[in-house]
Each structure stands twice: as structure tokens, then as C-alpha cells.
C-alpha positions as CSV (number, residue, x, y, z in Angstrom):
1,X,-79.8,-12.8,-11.0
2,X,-82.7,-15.1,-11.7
3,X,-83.4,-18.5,-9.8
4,X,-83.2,-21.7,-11.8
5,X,-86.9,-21.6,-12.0
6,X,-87.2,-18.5,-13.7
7,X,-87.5,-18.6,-17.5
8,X,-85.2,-16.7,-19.6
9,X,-86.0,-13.0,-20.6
10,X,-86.5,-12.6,-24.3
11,X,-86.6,-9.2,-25.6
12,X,-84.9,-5.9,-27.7
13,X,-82.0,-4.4,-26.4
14,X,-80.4,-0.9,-26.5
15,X,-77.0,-0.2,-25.6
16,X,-76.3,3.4,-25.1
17,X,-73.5,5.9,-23.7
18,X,-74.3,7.5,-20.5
19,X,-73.8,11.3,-20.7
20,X,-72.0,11.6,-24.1
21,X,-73.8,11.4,-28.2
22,X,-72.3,10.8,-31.1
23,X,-73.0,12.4,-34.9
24,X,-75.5,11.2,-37.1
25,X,-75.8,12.0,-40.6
26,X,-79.3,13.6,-38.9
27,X,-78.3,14.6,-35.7
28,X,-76.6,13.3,-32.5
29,X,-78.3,9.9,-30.2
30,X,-76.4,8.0,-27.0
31,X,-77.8,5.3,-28.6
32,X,-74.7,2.8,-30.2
33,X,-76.1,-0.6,-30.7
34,X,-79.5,-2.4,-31.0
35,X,-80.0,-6.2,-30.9
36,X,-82.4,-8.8,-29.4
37,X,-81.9,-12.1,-27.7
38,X,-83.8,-14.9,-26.5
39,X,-82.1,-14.9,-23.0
40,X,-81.2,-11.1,-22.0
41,X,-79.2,-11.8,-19.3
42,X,-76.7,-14.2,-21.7
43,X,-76.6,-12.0,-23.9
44,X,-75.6,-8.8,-21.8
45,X,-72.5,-11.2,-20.2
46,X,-71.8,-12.3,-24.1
47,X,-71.1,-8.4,-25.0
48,X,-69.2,-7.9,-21.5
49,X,-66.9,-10.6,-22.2
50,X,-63.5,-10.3,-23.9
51,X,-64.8,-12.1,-27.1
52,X,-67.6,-10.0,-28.1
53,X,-66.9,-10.1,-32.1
54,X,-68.0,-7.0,-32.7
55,X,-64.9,-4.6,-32.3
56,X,-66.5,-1.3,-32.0
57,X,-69.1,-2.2,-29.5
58,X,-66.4,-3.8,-27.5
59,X,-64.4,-1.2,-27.7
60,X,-67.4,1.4,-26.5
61,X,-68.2,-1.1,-23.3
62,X,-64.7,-0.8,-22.4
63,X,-63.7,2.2,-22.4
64,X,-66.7,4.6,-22.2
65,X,-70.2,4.2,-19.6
66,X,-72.8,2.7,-21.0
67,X,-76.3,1.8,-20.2
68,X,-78.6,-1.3,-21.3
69,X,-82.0,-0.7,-21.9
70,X,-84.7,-3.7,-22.3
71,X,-87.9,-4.3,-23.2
72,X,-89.1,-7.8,-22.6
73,X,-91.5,-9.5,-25.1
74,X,-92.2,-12.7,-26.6
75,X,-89.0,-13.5,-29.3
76,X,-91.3,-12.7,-32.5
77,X,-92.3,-10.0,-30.6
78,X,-88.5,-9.1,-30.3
79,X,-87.7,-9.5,-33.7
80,X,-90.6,-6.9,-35.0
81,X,-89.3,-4.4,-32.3
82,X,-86.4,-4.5,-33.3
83,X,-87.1,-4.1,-37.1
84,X,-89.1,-1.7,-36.2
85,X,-86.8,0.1,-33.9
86,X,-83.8,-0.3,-36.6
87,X,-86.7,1.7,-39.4
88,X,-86.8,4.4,-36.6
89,X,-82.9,5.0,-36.6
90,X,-82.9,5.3,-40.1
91,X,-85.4,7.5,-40.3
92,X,-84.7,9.9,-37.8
93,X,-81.1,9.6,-37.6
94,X,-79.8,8.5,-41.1
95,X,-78.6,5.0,-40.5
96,X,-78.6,2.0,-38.1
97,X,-76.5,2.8,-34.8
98,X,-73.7,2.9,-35.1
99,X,-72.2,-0.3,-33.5
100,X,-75.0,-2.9,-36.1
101,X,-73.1,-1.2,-38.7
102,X,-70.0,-3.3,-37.8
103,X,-71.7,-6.7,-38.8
């Protein structure tokens, strides 16, 4: 946990399952949800909680293992990573994971 001097970590985020994959209409990735957030911490408790709004990634962080990747950047940084991250899925697995589908 950070001290109250630190300032918040902006960045991109993945959210992936820990041992397993799941189809693709090009192939199989762990990976299940992308997003990006001006304080990672907050936003990591946010999807942990019992009123993340998004069903299916709820229900993946509940009942499966799942990891939380970062990379920490500037927020317009973020927001080009993760547009450019979201292009990549597309590309090389046939849509947007799985889990930013739901919104």
C-alpha cells in the first residue's frame, strides 16, 4: 500500500487467468479484460468488490485465478496504450478481450 504522500499510479491494466486460455476467433490468450485508470490501486479494489458492473469480469475474479498486470504511464499515456493494446487484440486475436466486450 502506498503512503499518503505518494501520488496515485496512473496506467493500462490487464487482467488475465493464471494457468488456463480461452478461444478466440484467432486462437486462444489468458488475457480477459483490458482497461486503464488514473489511480491503479482504486481501481484494482473497484473490480474486487461485489459491485463491479461488469458481470463477466466479476464473475472471472471470483471464481477462477487471475493475475493483474500494469504498466504505469502518464494518463494520456494510458489512454494511447490502451488503444493501442485494444488494435493488438483485434488484430491478433479477432476481437477485444473478452470481458470489454460486456460494456
Amino acid at each position: 500500500m502506498r503512503s499518503l504522500m505518494d501520488a496515485p499510479l496512473a496506467g493500462t491494466y490487464l487482467v488475465r487467468l493464471k494457468g488456463l486460455t480461452i478461444p478466440y476467433p484467432f486462437g486462444r490468450s489468458s488475457i480477459i479484460y483490458l482497461g486503464k485508470a488514473t489511480d491503479l490501486d482504486i481501481r484494482l479494489i473497484q473490480h474486487l468488490r461485489n459491485s463491479e458492473p461488469n458481470d463477466a469480469l466479476r464473475n472471472y475474479l471470483t471464481t477462477r485465478a487471475c493475475t493483474f498486470e500494469f504498466r504505469k504511464c502518464n494518463l494520456n499515456g494510458a489512454r494511447s496504450l490502451e488503444r493501442e493494446f485494444l488494435r493488438w487484440c483485434i488484430d491478433k486475436l479477432g476481437s477485444k478481450p473478452i470481458c470489454n466486450n460486456q460494456l
